[in-house]
Legacy VTK file of the C-alpha trace (Angstrom):
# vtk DataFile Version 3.0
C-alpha trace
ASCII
DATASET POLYDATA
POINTS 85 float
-19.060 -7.624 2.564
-15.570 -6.517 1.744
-13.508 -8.009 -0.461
-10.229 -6.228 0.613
-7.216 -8.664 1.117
-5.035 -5.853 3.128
-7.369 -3.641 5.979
-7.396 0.188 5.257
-5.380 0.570 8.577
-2.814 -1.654 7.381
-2.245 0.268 4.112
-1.929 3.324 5.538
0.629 2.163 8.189
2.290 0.723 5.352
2.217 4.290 3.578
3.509 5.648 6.678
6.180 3.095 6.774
7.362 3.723 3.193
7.579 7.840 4.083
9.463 7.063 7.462
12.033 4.820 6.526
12.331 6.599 2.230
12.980 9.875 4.825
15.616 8.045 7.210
17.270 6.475 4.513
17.592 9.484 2.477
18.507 11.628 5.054
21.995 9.607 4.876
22.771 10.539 1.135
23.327 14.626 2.549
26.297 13.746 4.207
27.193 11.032 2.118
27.491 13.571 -1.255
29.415 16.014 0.807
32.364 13.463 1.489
32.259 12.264 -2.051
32.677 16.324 -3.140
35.713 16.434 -0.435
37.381 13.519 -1.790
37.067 14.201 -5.678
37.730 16.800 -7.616
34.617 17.325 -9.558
32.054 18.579 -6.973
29.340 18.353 -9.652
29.768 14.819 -10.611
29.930 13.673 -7.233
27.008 15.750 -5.761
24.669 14.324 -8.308
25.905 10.845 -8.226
25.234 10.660 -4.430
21.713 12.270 -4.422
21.001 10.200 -7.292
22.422 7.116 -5.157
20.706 8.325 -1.867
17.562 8.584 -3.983
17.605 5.089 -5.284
18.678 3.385 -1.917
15.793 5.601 0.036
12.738 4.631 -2.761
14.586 1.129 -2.025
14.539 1.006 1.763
10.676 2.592 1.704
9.668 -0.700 -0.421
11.066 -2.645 1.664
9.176 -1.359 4.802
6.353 -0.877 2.714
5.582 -4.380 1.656
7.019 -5.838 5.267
4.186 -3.898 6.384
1.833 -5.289 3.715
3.087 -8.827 4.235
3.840 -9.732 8.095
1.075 -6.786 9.459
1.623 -3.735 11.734
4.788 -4.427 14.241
3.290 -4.300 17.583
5.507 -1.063 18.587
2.534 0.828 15.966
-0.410 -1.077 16.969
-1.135 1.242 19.608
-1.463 3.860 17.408
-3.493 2.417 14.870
-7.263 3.926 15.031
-9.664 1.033 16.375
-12.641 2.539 14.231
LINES 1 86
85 0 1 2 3 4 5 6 7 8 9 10 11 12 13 14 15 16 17 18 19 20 21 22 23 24 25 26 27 28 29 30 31 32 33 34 35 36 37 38 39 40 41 42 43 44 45 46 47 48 49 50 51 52 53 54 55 56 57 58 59 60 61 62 63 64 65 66 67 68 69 70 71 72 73 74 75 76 77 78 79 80 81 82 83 84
């Protein structure tokens, strides 16, 4: 007998979740720093300022999905792919 609250598969959908959406969300802070650099005039301030933003909101935005995951189970769009076994 298991005493596991969350199944294995739903943890590691939930890891999968946090690395999909952390990688989506991040993805958004490249362009993002490049506009800040264009529209100040200190390219180093504003570089690391934005990754350090983008960072933040992607760690953020992969909790999010993470415990979503955790809380209301796998959306049906990723049941199909969950192993059965």
């Amino acid at each position: 007998m298991t005493t596991d609250l969350i199944p294995a598969h739903t943890r590691v959908a939930a890891k999968r979740g946090f690395i999909r959406t952390s990688s989506q969300s991040f993805s958004s802070a490249i362009p993002t720093a490049a506009i800040a650099v264009v529209l100040s005039g200190d390219w180093a301030l504003s570089l690391g300022l934005g990754l350090a933003g983008g960072a933040v909101t992607a760690v953020l935005a992969g909790a999010a999905s993470y415990f979503s995951i955790l809380s209301q189970g796998i959306p049906e769009d990723y049941a199909t792919a969950t192993p059965t076994a």
